[in-house]
SERO-4910 file (N, C-alpha, C, O; in steps of 0.05 Angstrom, whole numbers):
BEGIN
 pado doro    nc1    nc2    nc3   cac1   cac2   cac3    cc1    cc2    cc3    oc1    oc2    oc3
  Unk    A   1394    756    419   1368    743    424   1371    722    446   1390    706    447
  Unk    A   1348    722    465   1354    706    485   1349    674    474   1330    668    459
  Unk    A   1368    653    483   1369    625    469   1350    606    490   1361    605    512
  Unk    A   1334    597    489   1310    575    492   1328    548    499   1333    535    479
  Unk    A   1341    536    527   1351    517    518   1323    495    528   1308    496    548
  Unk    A   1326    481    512   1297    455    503   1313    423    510   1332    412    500
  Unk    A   1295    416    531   1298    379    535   1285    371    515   1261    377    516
  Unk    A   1294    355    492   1273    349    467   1287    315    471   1308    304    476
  Unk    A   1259    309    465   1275    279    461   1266    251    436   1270    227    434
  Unk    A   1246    284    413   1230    277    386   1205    262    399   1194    245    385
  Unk    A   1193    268    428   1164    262    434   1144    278    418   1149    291    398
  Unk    A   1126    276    426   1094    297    419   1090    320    427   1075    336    416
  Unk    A   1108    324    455   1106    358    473   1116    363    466   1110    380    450
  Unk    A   1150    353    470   1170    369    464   1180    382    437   1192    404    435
  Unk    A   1169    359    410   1173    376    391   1149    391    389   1154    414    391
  Unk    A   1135    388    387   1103    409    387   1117    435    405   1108    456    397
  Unk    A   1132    437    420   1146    460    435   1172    476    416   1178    500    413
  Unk    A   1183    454    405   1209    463    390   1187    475    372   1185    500    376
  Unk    A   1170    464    352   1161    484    325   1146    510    338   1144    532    327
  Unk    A   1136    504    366   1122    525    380   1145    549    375   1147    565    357
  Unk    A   1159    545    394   1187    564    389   1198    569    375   1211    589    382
  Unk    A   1203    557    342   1217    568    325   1203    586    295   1214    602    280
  Unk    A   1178    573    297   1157    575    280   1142    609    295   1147    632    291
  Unk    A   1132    601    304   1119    620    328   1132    652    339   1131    676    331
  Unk    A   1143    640    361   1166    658    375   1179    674    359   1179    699    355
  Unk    A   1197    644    344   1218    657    336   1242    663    352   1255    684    353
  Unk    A   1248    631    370   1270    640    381   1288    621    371   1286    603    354
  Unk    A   1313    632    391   1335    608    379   1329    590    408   1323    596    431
  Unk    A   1334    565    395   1343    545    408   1360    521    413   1361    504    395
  Unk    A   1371    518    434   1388    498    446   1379    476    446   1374    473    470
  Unk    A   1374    460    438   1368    424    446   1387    405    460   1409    398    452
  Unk    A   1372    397    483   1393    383    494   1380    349    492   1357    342    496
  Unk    A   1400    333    485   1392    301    495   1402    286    511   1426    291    510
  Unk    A   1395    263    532   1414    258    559   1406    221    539   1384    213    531
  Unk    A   1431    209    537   1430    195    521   1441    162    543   1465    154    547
  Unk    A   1417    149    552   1419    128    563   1417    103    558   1394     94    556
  Unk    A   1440     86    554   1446     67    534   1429     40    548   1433     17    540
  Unk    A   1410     45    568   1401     21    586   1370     27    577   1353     13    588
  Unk    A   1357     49    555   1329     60    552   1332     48    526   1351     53    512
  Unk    A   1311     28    519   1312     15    487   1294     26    469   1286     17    447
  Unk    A   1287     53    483   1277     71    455   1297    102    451   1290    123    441
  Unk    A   1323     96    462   1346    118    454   1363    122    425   1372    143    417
  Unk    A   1364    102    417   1370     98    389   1349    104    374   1357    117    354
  Unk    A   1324    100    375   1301    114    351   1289    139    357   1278    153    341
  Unk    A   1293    145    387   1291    174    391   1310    195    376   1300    216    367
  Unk    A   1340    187    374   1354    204    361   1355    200    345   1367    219    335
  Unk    A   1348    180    326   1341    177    296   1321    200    292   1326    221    282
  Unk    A   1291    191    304   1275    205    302   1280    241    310   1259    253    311
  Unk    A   1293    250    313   1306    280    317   1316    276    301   1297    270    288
  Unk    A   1334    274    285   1346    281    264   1333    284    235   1338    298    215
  Unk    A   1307    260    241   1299    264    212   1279    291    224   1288    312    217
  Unk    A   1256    292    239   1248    317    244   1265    347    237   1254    366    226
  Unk    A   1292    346    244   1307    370    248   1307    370    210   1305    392    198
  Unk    A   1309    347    195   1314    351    170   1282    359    154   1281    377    138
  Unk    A   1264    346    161   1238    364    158   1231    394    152   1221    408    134
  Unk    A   1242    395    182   1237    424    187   1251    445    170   1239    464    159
  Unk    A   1281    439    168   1284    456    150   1285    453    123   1295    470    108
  Unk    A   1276    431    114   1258    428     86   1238    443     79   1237    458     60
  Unk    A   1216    437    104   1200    466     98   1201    495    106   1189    514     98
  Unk    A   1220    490    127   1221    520    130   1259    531    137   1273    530    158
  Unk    A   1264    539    112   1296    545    114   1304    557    137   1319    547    154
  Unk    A   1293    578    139   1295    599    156   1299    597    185   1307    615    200
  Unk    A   1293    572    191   1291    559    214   1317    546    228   1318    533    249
  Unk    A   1334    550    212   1363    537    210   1376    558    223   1395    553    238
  Unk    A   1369    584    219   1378    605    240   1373    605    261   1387    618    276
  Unk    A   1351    591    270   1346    594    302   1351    560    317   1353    556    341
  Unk    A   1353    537    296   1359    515    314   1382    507    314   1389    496    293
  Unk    A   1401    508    336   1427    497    339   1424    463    337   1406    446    335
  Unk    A   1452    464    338   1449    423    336   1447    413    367   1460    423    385
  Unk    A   1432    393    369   1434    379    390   1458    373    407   1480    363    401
  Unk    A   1449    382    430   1477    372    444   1467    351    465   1448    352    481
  Unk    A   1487    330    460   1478    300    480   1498    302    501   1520    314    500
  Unk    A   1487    289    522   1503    275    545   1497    250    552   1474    240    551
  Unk    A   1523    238    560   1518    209    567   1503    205    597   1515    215    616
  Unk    A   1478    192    601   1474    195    626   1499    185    647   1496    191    671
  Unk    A   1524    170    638   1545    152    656   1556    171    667   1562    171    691
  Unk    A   1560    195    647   1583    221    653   1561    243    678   1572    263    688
  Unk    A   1537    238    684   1526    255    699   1530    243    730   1523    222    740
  Unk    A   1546    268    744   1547    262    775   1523    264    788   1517    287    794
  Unk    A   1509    247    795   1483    249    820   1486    265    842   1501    260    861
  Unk    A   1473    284    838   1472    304    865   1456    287    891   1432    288    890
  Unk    A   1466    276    909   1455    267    929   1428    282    941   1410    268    949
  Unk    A   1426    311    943   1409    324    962   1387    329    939   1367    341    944
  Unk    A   1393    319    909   1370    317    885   1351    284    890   1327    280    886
  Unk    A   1369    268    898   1361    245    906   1354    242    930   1346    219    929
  Unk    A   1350    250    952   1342    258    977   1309    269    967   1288    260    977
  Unk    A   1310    286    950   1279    302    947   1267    286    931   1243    281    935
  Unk    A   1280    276    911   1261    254    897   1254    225    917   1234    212    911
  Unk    A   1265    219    932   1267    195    957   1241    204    970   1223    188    973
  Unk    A   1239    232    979   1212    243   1000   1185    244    980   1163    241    991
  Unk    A   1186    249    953   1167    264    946   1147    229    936   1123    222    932
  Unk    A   1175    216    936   1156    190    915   1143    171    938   1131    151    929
  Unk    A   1146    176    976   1135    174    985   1101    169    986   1087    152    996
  Unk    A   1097    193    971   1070    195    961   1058    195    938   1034    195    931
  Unk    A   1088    195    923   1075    192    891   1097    187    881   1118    192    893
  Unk    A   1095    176    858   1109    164    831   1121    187    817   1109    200    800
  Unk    A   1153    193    827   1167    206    823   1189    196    808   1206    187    824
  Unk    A   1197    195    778   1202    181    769   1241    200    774   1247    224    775
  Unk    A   1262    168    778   1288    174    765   1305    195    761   1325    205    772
  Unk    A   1285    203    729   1305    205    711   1306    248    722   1322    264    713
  Unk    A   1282    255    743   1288    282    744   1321    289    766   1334    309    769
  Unk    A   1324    262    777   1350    271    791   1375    279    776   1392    297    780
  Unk    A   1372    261    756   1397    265    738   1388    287    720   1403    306    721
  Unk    A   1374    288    707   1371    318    695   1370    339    706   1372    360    693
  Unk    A   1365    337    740   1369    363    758   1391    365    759   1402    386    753
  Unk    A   1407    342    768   1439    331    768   1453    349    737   1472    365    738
  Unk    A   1442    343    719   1449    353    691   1452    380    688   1470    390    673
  Unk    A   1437    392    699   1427    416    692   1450    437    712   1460    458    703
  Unk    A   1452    429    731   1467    437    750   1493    431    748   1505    452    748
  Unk    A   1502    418    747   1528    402    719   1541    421    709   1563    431    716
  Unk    A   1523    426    688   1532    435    665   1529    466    664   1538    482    648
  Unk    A   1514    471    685   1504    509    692   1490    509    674   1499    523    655
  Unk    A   1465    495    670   1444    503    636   1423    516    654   1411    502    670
  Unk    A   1416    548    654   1397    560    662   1375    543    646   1376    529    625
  Unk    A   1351    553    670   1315    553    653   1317    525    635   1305    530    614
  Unk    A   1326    505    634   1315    483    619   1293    474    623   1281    467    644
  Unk    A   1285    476    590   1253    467    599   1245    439    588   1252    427    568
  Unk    A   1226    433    611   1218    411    611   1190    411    599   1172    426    606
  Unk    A   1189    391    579   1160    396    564   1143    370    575   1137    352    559
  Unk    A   1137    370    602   1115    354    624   1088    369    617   1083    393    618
  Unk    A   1071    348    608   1046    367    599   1020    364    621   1005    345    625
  Unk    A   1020    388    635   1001    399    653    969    382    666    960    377    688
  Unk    A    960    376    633    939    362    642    943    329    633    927    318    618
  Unk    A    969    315    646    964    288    645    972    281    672    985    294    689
  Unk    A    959    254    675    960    246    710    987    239    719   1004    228    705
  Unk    A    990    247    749   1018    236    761   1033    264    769   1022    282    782
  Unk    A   1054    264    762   1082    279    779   1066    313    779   1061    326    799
  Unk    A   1061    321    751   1058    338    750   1025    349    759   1024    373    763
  Unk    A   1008    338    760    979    355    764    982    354    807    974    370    824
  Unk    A   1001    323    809    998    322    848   1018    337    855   1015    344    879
  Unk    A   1034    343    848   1060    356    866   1077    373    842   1099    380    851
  Unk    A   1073    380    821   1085    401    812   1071    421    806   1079    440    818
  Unk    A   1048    427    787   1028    438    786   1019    461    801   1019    485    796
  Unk    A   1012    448    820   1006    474    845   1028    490    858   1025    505    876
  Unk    A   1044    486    850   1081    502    868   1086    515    845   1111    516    842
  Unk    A   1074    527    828   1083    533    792   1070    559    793   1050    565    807
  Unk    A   1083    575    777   1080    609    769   1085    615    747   1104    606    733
  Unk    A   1065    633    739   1076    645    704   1065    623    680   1058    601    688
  Unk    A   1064    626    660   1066    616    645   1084    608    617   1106    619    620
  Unk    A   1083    598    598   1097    592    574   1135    583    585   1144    566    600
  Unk    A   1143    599    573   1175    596    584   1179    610    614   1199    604    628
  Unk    A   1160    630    625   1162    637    650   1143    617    671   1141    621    695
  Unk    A   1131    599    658   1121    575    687   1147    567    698   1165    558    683
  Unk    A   1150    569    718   1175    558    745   1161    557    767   1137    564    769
  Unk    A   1181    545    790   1172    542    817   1174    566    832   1194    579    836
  Unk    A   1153    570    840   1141    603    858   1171    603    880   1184    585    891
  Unk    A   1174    628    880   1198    631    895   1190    623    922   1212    619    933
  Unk    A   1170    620    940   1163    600    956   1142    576    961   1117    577    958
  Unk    A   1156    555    969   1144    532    961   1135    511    991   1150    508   1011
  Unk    A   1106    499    987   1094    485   1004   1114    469   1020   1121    470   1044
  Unk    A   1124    452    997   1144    423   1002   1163    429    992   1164    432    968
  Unk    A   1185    432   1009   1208    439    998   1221    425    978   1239    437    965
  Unk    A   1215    395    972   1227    371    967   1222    377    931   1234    364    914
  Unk    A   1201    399    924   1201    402    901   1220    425    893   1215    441    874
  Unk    A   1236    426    905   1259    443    901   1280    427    880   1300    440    872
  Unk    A   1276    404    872   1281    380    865   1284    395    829   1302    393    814
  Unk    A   1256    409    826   1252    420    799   1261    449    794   1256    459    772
  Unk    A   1273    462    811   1283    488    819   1294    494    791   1286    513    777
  Unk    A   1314    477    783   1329    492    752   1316    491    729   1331    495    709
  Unk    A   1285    486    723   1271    477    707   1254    501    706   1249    516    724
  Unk    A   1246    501    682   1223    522    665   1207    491    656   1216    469    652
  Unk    A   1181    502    657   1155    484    649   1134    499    620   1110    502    624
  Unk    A   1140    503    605   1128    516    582   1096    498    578   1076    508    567
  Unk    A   1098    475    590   1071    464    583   1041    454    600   1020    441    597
  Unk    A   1056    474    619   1044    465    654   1009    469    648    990    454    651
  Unk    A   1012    504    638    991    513    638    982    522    615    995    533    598
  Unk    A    946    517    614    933    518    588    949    498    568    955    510    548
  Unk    A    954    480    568    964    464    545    950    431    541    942    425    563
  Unk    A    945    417    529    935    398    525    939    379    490    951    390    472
  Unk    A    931    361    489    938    349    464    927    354    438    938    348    417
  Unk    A    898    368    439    882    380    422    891    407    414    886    415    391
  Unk    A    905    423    430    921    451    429    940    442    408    940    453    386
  Unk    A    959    420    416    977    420    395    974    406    369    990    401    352
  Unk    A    946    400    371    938    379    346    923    414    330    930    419    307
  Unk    A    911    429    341    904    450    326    930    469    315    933    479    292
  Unk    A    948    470    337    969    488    326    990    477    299   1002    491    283
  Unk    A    989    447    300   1005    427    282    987    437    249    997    442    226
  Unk    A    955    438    261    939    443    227    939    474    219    932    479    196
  Unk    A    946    491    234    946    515    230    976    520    218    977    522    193
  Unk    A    994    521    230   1021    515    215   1024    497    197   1046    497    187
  Unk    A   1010    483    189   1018    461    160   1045    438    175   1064    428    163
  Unk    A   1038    436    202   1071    414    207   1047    386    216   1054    370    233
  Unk    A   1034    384    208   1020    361    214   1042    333    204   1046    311    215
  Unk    A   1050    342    185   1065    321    176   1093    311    192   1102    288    193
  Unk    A   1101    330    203   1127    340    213   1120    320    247   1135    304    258
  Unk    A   1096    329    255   1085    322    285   1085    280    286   1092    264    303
  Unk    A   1072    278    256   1072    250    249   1096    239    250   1098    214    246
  Unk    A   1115    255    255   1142    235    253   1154    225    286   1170    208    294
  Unk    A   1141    242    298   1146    241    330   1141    212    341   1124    196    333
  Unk    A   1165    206    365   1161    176    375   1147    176    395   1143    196    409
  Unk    A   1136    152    399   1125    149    438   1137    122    450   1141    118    474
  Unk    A   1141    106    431   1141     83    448   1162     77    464   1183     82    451
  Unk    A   1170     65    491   1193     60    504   1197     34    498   1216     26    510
  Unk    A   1186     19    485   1206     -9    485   1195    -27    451   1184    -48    447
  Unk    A   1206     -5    432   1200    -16    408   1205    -44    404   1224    -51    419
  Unk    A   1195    -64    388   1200    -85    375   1199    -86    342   1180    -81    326
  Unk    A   1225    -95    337   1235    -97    310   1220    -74    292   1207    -78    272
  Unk    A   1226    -53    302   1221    -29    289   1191     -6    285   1185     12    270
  Unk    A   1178    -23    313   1149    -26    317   1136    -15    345   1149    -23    365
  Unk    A   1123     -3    349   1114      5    384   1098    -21    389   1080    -33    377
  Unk    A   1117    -24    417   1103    -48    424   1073    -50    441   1067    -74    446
  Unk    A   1055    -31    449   1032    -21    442   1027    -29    472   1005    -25    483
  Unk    A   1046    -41    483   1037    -38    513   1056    -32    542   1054    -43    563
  Unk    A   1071    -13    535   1088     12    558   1064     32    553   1045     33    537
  Unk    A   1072     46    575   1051     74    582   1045     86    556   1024     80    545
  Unk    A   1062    102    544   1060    116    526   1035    103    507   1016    115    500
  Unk    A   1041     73    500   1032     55    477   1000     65    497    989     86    491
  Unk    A    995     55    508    966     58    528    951     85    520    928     88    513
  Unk    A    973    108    525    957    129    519    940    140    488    920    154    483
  Unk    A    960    125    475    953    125    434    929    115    442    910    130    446
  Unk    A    927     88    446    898     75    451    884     93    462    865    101    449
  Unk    A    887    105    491    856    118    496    850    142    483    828    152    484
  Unk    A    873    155    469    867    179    446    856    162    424    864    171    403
  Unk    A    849    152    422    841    135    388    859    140    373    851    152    353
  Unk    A    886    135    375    909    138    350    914    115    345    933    115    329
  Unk    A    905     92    351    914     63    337    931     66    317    954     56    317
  Unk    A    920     85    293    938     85    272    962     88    269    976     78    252
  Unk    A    972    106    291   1002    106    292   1020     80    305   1044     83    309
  Unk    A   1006     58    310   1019     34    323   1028     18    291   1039     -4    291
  Unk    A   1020     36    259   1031     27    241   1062     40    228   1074     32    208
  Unk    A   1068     59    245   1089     66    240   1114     62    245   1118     69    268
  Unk    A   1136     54    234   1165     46    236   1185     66    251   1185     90    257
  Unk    A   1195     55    253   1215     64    275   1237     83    245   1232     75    222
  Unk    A   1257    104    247   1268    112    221   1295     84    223   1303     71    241
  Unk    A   1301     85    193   1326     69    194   1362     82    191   1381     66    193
***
């Protein structure tokens, strides 16, 4: 069976993608984590994956057959591909091209990890609706970059699969979470990048977006211990 390898990092896409795939599909999958000791929501992110992974197969055994264990990398140990940083240098020219895709292109290339997918969700503003979006083909695990492309500089995303480019949105996975019974499972997912004392500090990006979804409620939830 072909193996699904998955950038998860216990967000809202990405696991909404993992239960997509294991629940759903029915595939196996690879999880990968790039583990950067300078990001002060890396320690509750991998908390938060572990207790999810223990969830899941609480409620669903069977699921232990298709999810391997996480495999981490230290971002220190990843060599920067210069001509990855070159394309991210041109593209953020014009837009807010964040970092962290050099080193996970860097990563990916590394390590020879075909099709990693990146769970960037389609309809939110920035990298992906201005400059990735439109260079994109196929959908689900077959969205990639069209074998020819406008700007070359998005060649940047070349080793990447996009499973969430197209047709996907936050209401999709809020219906698919009640239809599967993982609503509970989805509740355990993190957002915030710069928790306080075990708390989202309610004003990094992510914290912004709860607010304009009306999720306030989740600014009551703890970080796992």
């Amino acid at each position: 069976m072909r193996i699904i390898n998955l950038l998860w990092t216990g967000g809202w896409d990405s696991t909404f993608r993992l239960l997509y795939l294991l629940l759903v599909e029915r595939k196996l999958v690879q999880p990968y984590y790039i583990i950067d000791t300078k990001r002060e929501s890396t320690p509750v992110e991998i908390k938060t994956m572990r207790r999810i992974r223990e969830k899941i197969f609480e409620k669903f055994p069977r699921a232990k057959e298709l999810l391997a264990e996480i495999i981490f990398k230290n971002r220190n140990d990843i060599k920067e591909n210069k001509k990855f940083a070159k394309m991210q240098k041109e593209l953020s020219k014009k837009n807010r091209i964040g970092t962290q895709y050099v080193w996970l292109a860097s990563f990916s290339e590394q390590e020879k990890i075909d099709e990693l997918e990146l769970c960037v969700d389609g309809y939110a503003p920035g990298v992906v609706n201005s400059v990735l979006k439109p260079e994109v083909v196929g959908e689900g695990h077959e969205c990639r970059l069209a074998d020819k492309v406008k700007n070359k500089n998005v060649e940047l995303f070349r080793l990447f699969r996009f499973p969430l480019v197209v047709d996907y949105w936050k209401g999709k996975a809020g219906d698919f979470s009640r239809r599967q019974g993982v609503d509970d499972i989805m509740e355990l997912t993190w957002f915030c990048h710069h928790p306080k004392d075990g708390k989202p500090c309610r004003k990094c990006y992510p914290c912004e977006q709860v607010k304009k979804a009306g999720l306030e409620y989740r600014f009551e939830m703890r970080a796992p211990d």
